[in-house]
C-alpha positions in Angstrom: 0.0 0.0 0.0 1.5 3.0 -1.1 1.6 6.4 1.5 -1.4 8.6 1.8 -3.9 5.3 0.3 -5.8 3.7 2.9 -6.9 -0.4 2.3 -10.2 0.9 0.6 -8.8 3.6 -1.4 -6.3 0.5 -2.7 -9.3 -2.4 -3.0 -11.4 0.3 -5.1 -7.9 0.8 -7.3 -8.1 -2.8 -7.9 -11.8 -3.3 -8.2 -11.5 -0.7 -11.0 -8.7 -2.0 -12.9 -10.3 -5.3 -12.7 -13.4 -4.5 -14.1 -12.2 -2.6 -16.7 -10.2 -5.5 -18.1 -13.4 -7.8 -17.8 -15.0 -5.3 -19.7 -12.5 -5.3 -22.3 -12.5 -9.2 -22.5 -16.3 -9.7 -22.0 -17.6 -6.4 -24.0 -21.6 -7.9 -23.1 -20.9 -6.7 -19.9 -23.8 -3.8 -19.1 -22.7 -2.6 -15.5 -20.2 -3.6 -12.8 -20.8 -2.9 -9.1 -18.5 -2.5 -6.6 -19.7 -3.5 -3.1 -16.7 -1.5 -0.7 -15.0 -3.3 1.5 -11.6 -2.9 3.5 -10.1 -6.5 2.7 -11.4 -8.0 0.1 -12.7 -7.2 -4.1 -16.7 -8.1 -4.3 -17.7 -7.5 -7.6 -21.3 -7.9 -9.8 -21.2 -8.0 -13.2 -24.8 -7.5 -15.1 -24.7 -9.5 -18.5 -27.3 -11.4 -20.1 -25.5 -13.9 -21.5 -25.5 -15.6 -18.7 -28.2 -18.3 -16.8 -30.5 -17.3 -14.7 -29.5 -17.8 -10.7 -32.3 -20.4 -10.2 -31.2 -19.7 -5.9 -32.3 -16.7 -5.6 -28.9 -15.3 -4.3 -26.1 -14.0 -6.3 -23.3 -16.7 -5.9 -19.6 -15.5 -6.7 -16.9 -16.8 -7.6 -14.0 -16.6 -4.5 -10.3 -16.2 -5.4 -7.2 -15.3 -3.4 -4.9 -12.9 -3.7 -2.5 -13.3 -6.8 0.0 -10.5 -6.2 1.9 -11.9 -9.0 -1.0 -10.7 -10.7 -1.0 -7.4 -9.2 -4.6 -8.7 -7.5 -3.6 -8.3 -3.9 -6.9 -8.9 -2.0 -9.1 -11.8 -2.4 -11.9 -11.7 -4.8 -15.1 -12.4 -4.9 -17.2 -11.9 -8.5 -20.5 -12.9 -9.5 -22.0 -12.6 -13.2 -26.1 -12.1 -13.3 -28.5 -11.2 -15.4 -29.9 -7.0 -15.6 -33.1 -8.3 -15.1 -31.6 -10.2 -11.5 -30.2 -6.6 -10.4 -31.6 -6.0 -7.4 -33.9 -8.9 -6.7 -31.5 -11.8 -5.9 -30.1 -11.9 -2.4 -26.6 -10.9 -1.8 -24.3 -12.9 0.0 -23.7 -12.7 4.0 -21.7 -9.3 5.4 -22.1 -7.7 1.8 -23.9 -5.1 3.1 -27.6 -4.7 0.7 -28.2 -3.4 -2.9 -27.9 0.0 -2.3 -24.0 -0.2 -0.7 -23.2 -0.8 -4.4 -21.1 1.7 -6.1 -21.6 1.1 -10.1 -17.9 1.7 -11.5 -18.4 2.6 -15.2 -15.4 1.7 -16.8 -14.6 1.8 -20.6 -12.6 -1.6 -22.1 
């Protein structure tokens, strides 16, 4: 962490430079939400090319850090459908719906 950059300051960093690239590699992407949070990347990605979450919750995909990578937080990323957006339960200690900070980000 660099001087002057809290650990949110650096996840949000991150957060953004990763959903930029998945916008760049997945260009059906619509919006990606950021849900804050001090130790670890939580990330929502809107696309309907993607099935429907029969649960009813949004299920992501956890990862750990990859500083190798330049990731170094864990990750957690789900992919649902626009019309999912703020029906489907979010996972435990994510906070609700309206914590989420949309980062638009241009591939």
């Amino acid at each position: 962490m660099r001087k002057n950059e809290t650990a949110t300051t650096t996840v949000e960093a991150q957060a953004r430079d990763l959903a930029r690239a998945n916008k760049k590699a997945e260009p059906a992407i619509q919006k990606i939400y950021w849900f804050p949070n001090k130790k670890e990347i939580r990330l929502v990605e809107l696309e309907d090319n993607t099935v429907p979450a029969l649960s009813g919750y949004v299920e992501p995909f956890y990862l750990g850090p990859s500083p190798q990578d330049d990731l170094d937080f864990p990750l957690a990323i789900a992919v649902i459908r626009t019309d999912e957006y703020r029906k489907l339960k979010l996972p435990r200690g994510w906070g609700s719906w309206s914590d989420a900070v949309e980062l638009k980000v241009r591939p």
